[in-house]
N, CA and C atoms as a LAMMPS dump frame, in Angstrom:
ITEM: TIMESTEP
0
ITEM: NUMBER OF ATOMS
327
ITEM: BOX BOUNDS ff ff ff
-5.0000000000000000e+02 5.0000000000000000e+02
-5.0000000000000000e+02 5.0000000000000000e+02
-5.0000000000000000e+02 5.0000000000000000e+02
ITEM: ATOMS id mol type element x y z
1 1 1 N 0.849 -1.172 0
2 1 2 C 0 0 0
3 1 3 C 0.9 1.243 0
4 2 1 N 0.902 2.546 -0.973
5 2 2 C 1.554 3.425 -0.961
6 2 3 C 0.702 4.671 -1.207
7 3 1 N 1.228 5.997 -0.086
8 3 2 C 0.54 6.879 -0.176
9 3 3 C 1.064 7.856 -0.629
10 4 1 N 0.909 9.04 -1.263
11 4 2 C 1.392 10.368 -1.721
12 4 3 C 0.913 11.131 -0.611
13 5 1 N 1.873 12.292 0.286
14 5 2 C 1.326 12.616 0.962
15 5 3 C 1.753 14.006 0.557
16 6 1 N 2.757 13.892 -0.447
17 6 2 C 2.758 15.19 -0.901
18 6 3 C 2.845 15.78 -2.525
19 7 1 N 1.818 17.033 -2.886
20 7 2 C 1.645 16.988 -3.994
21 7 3 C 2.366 18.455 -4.424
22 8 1 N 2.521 18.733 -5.553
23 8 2 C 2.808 20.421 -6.077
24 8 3 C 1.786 20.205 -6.945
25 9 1 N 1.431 21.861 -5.98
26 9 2 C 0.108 22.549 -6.973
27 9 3 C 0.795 23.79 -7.411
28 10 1 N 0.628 24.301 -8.694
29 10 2 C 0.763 25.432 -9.158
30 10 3 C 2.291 25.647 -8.568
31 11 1 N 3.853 25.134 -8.474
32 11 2 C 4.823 25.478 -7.818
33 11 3 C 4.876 25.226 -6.344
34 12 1 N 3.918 25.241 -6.179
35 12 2 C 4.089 24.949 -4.305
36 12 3 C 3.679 23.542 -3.962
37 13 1 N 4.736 23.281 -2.948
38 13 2 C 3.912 21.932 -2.137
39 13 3 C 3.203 22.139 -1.005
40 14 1 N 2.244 21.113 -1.205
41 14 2 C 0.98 21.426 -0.341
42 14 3 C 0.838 19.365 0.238
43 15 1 N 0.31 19.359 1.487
44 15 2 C 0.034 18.218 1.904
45 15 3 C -1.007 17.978 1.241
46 16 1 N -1.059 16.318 0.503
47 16 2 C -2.098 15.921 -0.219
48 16 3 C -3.515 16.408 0.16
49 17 1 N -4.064 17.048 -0.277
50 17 2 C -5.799 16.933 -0.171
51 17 3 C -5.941 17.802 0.938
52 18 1 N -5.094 18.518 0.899
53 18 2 C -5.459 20.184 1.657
54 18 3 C -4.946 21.303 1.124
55 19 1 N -4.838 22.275 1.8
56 19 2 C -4.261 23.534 1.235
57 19 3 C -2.828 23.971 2.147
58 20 1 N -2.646 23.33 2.913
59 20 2 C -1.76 23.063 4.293
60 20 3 C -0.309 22.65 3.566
61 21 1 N 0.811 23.733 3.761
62 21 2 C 1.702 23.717 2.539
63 21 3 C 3.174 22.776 3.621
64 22 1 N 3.854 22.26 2.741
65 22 2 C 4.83 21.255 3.457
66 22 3 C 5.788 22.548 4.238
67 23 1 N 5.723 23.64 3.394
68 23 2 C 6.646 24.725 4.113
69 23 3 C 6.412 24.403 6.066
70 24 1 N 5.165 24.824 6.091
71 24 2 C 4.233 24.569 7.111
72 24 3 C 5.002 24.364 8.475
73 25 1 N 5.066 22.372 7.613
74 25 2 C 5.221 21.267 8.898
75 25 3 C 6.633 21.2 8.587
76 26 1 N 7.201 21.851 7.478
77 26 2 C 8.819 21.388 7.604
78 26 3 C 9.189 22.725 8.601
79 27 1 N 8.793 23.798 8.349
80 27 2 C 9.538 25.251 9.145
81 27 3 C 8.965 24.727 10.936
82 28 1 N 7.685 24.069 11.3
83 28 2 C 7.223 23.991 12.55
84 28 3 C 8.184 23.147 12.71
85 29 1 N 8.377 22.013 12.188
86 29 2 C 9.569 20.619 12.704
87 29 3 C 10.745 20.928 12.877
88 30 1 N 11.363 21.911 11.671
89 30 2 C 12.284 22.519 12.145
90 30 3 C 12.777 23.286 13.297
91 31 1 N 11.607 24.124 13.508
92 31 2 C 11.822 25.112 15.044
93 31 3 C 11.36 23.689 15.97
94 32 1 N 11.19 22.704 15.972
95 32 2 C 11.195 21.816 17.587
96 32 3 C 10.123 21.368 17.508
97 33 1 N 9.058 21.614 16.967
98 33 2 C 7.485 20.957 17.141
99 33 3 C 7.606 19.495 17.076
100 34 1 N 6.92 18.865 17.468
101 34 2 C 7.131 17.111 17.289
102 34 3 C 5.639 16.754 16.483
103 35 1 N 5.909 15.825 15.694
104 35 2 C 4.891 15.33 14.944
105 35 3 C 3.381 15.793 15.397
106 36 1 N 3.333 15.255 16.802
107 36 2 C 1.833 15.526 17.312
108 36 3 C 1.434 17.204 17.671
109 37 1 N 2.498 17.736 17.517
110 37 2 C 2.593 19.359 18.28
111 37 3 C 2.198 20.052 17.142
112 38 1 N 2.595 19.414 15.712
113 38 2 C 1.918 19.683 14.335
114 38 3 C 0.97 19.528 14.224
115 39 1 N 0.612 18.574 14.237
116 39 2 C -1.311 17.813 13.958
117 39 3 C -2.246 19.231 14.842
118 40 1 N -1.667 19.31 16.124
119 40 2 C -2.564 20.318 17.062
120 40 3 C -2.544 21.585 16.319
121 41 1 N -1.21 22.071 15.77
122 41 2 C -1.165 23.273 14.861
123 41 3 C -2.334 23.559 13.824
124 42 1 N -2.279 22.432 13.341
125 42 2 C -2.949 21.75 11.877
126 42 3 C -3.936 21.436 11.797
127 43 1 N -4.799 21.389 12.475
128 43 2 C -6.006 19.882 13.132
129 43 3 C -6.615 19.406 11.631
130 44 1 N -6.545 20.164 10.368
131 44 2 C -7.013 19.715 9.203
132 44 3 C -5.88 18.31 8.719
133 45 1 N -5.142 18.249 9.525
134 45 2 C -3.423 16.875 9.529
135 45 3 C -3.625 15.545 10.062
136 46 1 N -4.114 15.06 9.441
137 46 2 C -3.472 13.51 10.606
138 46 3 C -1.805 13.499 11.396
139 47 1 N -1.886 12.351 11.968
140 47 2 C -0.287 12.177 12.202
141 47 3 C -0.503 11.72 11.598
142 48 1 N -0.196 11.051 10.851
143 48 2 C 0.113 9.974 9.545
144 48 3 C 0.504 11.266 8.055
145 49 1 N -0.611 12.142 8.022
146 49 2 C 0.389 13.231 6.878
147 49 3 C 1.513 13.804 7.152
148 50 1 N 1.294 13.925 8.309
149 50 2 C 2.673 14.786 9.389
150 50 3 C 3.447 14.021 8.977
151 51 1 N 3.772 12.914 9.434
152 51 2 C 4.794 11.866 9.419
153 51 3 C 5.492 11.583 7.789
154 52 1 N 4.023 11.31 7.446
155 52 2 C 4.502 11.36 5.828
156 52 3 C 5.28 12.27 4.87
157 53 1 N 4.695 13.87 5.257
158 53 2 C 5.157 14.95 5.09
159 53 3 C 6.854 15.128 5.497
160 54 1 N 6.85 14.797 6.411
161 54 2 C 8.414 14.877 6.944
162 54 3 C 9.274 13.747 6.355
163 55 1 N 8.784 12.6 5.77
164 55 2 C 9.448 11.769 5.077
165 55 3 C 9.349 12.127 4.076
166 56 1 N 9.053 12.714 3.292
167 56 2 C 8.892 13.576 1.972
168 56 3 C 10.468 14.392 1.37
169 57 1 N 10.064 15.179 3.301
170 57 2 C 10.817 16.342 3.014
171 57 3 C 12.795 15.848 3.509
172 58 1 N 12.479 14.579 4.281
173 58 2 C 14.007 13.943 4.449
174 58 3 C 14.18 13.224 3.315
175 59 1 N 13.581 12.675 2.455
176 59 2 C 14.023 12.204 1.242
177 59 3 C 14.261 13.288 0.321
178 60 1 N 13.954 14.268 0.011
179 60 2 C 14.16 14.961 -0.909
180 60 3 C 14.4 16.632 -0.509
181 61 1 N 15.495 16.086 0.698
182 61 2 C 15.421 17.647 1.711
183 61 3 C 16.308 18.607 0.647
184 62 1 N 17.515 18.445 -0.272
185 62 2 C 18.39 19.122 -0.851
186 62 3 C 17.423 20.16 -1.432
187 63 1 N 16.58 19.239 -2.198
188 63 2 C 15.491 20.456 -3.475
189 63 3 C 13.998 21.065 -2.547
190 64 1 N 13.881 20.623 -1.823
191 64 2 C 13.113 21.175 -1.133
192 64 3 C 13.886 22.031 -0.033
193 65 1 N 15.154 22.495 0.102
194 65 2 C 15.431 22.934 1.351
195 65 3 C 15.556 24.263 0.083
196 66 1 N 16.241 24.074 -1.114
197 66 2 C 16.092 25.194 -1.985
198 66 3 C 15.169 25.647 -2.585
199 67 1 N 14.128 24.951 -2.273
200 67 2 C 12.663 25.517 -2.573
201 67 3 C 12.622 26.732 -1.464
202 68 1 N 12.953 26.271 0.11
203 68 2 C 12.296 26.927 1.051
204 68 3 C 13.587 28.114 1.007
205 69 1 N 15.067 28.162 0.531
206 69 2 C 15.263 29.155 0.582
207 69 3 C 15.065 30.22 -0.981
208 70 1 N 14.455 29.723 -1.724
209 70 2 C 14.122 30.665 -2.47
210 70 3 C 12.66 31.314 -2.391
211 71 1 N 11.682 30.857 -1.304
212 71 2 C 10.241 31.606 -1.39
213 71 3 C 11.322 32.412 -0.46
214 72 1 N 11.837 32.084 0.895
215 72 2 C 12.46 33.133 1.608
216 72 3 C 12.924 34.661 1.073
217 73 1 N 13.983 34.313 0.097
218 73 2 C 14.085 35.203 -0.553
219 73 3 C 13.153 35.713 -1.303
220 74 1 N 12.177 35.163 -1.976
221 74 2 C 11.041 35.893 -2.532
222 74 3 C 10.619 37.067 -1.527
223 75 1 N 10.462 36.482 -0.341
224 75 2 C 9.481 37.286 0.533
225 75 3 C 10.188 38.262 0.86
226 76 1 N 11.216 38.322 0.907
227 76 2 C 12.649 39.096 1.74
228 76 3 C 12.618 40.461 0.405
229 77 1 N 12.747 40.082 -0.404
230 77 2 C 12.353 40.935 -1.551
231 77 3 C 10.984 41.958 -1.96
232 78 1 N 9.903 40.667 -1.673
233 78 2 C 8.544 41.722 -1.929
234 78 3 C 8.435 42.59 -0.256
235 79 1 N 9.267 41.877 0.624
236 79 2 C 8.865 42.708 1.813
237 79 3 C 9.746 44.232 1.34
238 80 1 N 11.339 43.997 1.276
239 80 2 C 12.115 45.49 0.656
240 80 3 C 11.11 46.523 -0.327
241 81 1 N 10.529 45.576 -0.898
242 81 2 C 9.964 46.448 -2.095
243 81 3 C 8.813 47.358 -1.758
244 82 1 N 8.068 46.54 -0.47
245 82 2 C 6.463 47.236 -0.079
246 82 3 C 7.005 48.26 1.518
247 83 1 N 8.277 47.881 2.127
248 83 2 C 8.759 49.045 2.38
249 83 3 C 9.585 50.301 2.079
250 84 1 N 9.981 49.958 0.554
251 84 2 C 10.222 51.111 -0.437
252 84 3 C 9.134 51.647 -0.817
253 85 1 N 7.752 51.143 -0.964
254 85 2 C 6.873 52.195 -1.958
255 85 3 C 6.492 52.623 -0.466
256 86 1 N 6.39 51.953 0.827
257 86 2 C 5.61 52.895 1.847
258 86 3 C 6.576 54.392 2.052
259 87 1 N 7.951 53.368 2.378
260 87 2 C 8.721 55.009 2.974
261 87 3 C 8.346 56.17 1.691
262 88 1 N 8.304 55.913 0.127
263 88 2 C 8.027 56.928 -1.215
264 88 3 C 6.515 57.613 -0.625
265 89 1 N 5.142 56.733 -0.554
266 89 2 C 4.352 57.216 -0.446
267 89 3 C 3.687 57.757 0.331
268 90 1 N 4.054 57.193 1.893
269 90 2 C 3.602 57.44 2.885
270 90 3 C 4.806 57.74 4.307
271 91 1 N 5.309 58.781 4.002
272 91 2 C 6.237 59.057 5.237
273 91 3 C 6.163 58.913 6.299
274 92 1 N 5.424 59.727 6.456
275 92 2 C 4.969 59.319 8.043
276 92 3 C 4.7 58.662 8.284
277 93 1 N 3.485 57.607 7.992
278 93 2 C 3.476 56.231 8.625
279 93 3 C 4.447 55.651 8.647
280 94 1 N 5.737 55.711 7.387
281 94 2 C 6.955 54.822 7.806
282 94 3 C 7.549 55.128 8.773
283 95 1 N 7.815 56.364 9.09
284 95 2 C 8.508 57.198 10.293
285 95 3 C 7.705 56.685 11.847
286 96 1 N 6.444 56.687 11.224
287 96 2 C 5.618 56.257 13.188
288 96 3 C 6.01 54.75 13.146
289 97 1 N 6.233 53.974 11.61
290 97 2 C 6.208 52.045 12.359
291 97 3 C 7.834 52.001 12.556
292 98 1 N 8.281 52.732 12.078
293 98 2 C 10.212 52.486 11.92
294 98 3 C 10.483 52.932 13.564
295 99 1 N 10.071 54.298 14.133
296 99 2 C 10.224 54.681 15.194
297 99 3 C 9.509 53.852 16.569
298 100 1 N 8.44 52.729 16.077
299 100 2 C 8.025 51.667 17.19
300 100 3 C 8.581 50.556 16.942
301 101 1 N 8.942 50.594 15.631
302 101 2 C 9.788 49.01 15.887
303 101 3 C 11.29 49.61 16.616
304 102 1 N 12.172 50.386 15.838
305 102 2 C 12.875 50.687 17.177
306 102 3 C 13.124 51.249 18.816
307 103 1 N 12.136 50.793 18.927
308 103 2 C 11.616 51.474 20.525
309 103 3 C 10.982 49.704 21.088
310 104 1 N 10.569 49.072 20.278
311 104 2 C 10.236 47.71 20.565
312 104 3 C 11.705 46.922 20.401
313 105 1 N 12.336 46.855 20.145
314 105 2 C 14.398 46.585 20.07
315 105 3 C 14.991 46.913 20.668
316 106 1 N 14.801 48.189 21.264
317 106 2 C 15.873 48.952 21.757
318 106 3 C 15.712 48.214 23.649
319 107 1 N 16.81 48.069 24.197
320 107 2 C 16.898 47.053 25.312
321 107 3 C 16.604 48.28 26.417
322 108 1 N 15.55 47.65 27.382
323 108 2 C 14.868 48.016 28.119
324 108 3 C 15.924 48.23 29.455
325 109 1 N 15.551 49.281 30.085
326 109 2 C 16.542 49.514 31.258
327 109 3 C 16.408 49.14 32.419
């Protein structure tokens, strides 16, 4: 008996027969989650996709680990880009979130 537990839709992988993307359960497994700590994340997951999912992603971790660092960089990019058109269009709001994120960083006394 053999299952697919993981499919690509449109470029992305997604756990079979959801919308629940392997990024998901590989980035949660990665930071420490354990199989079942996923499923609770997930509840649309069996353990058994979990499990499957992660055997997916250890068999074929090389091209999938360069999958996950190139959406990274995708995002790392459209994020530069949508805080270039804010600081162009909207100053001040960049100036009030730039001035709380460094005030949320800056080490407390």
């Amino acid at each position: 008996m053999s299952s697919d537990y993981v499919t690509q839709v449109e470029g992305a992988y997604r756990i079979s027969g959801t919308r629940v993307s392997l990024d998901s359960v590989v980035y949660a497994w990665l930071n420490g989650l354990s199989p079942e700590s996923i499923v609770d994340s997930y509840p649309l997951l069996t353990l058994e996709q979990v499990h499957g999912a992660l055997a997916y992603y250890l068999a074929h971790q090389e091209e999938i680990d360069e999958y996950l660092r190139q959406g990274d960089a995708e995002f790392e990019a459209l994020r530069q880009q949508m805080s270039q058109r804010l600081r162009e269009t909207k100053p001040l709001l960049y100036q009030t979130l730039m001035a709380h994120k460094q005030q949320k960083t800056a080490p407390s006394s």
